[in-house]
N, C-alpha and C positions, 0 to 999 in steps of 0.2 A: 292639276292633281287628278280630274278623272282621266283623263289621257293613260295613267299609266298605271296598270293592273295591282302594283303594289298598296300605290296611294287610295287607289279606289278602294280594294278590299279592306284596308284598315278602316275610311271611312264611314264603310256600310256597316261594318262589326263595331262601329261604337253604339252605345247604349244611349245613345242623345241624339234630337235633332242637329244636323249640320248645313248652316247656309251659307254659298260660298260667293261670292261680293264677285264682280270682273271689275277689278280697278283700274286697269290699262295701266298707263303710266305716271298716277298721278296721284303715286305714295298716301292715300288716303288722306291726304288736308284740302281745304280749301285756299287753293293757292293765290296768295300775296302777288305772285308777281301776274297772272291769268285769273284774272275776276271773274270771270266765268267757268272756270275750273273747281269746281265746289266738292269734291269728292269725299271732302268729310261729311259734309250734309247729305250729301248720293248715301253714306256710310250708315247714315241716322236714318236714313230712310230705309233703308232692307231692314234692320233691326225692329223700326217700327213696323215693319209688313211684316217679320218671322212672329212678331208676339201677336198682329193683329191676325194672322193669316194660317197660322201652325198652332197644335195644342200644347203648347209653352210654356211658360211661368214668366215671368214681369220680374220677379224678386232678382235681385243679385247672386244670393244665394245658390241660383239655379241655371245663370247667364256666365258664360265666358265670351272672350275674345282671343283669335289667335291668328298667326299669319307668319309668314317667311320672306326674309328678305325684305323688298322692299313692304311686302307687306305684315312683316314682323315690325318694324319699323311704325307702320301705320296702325296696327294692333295696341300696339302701346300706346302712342299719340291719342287714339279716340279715348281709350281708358283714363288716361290724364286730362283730358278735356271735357270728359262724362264721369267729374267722379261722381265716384257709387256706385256707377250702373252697374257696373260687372264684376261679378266676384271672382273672377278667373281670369288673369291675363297670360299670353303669353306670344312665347316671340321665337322663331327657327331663324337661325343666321339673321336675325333682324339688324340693322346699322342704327344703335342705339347712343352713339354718340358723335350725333347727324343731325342736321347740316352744321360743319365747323372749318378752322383753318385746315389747311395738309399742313400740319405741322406733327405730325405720329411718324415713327421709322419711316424710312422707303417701303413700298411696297403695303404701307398700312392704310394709308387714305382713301379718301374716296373725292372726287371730285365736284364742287358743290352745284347740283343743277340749277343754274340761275331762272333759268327761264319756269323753273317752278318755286324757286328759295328765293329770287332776287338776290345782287350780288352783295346785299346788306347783313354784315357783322351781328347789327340789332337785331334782325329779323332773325337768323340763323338762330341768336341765342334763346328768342321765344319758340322757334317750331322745334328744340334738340330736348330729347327727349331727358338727356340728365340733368338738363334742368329741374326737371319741377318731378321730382322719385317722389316727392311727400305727395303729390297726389293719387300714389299708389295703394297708402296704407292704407290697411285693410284688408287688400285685394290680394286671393294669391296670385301669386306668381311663380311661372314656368319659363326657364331661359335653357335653348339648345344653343352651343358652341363649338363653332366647327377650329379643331386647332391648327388645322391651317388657312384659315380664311385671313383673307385680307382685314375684314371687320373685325378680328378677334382681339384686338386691343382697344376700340371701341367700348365692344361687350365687358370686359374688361374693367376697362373706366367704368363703363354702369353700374357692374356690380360694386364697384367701389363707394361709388354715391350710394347705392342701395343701405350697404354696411354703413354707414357712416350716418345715416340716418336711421338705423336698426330696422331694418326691412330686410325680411328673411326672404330666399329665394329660392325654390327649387334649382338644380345646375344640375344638366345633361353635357359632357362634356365628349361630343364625337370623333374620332380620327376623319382627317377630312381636311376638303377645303370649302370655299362656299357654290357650291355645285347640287341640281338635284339628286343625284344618286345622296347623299347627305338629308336633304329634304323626306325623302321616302324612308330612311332610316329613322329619321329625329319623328316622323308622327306618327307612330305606334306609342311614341313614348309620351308624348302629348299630349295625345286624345285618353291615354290613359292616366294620367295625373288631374286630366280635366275630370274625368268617370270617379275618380278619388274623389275629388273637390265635392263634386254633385252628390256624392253618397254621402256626406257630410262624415268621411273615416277621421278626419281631425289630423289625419298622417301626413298632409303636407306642411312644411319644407321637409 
């Protein structure tokens, strides 16, 4: 994101600290299948340094989390795993109904990284984030949707568990596929629903 003059500029024009994680490749959980790949705890740890180390707020109220792709994916995962913490979550092309079978159209899947997911059913269904929407509520929620990404039926399905649970959702829905030129477009919009959130306007969904 600082790489490229767009994403930087919105970053700096928001009204909030912004700390930004280097996850490599390792979708933000601590992986099941590499025991030494902790990168959710790595996740708990920047957060515990931005409140220890930044003049911050601790409260919910005043915390988000956010991320694209694979780290839109991971953005929600730590939210669902830390409820409370955050009163803001959100997700840029994130693959929110992940890890699972290819069983969505052609062209809709995604393939499940074992060597991070393990090639186990079970497992799949504890780290997929439509699983467990109720441990959302409360928190708002921001989702960008590129409509031509591969993940958008995915997204899709999540909003549908959301509904079906009465969890309201902000929806940005892009022309697009899942590509940064997309990413640079969806966080203007993001960082500005988060700036809502924090001013406590009451106006999201």
């Amino acid at each position: 994101l600082l790489d490229s003059p767009a994403a930087r500029s919105a970053l700096l024009a928001a009204p909030f600290h912004v700390v930004l994680p280097q996850g490599e490749d390792g979708w933000y959980i601590d992986s099941p299948a590499r025991p030494a790949d902790r990168y959710g705890a790595y996740l708990g740890e920047v957060v515990a340094w931005a409140i220890r180390s930044l003049p911050v707020s601790s409260s919910p109220a005043r915390t988000g989390i956010a991320g694209w792709s694979m780290g839109g994916y991971g953005a929600v995962r730590h939210g669902q795993a830390n409820v409370g913490r955050f009163g803001f979550v959100a997700s840029i092309i994130g693959l929110l109904d992940y890890p699972r079978a290819e069983t969505l159209p052609e062209g809709r899947n995604y393939r499940v990284v074992v060597d991070r997911f393990t090639a186990d059913p079970a497992v799949w269904i504890r780290l997929n984030p439509i699983h467990d929407v109720e441990a959302l509520r409360g928190a708002r929620l921001s989702l960008v949707l590129a409509t031509r990404g591969f993940e958008l039926v995915m997204n899709e399905n999540f909003l549908a568990a959301l509904e079906e649970k009465g969890l309201p959702a902000r929806v940005h829905r892009l022309e697009g596929g899942h590509e940064f030129s997309l990413v640079e477009r969806a966080l203007p919009l993001v960082l500005a629903d988060a700036a809502d959130f924090f001013r406590g306007s009451g106006s999201l969904p």
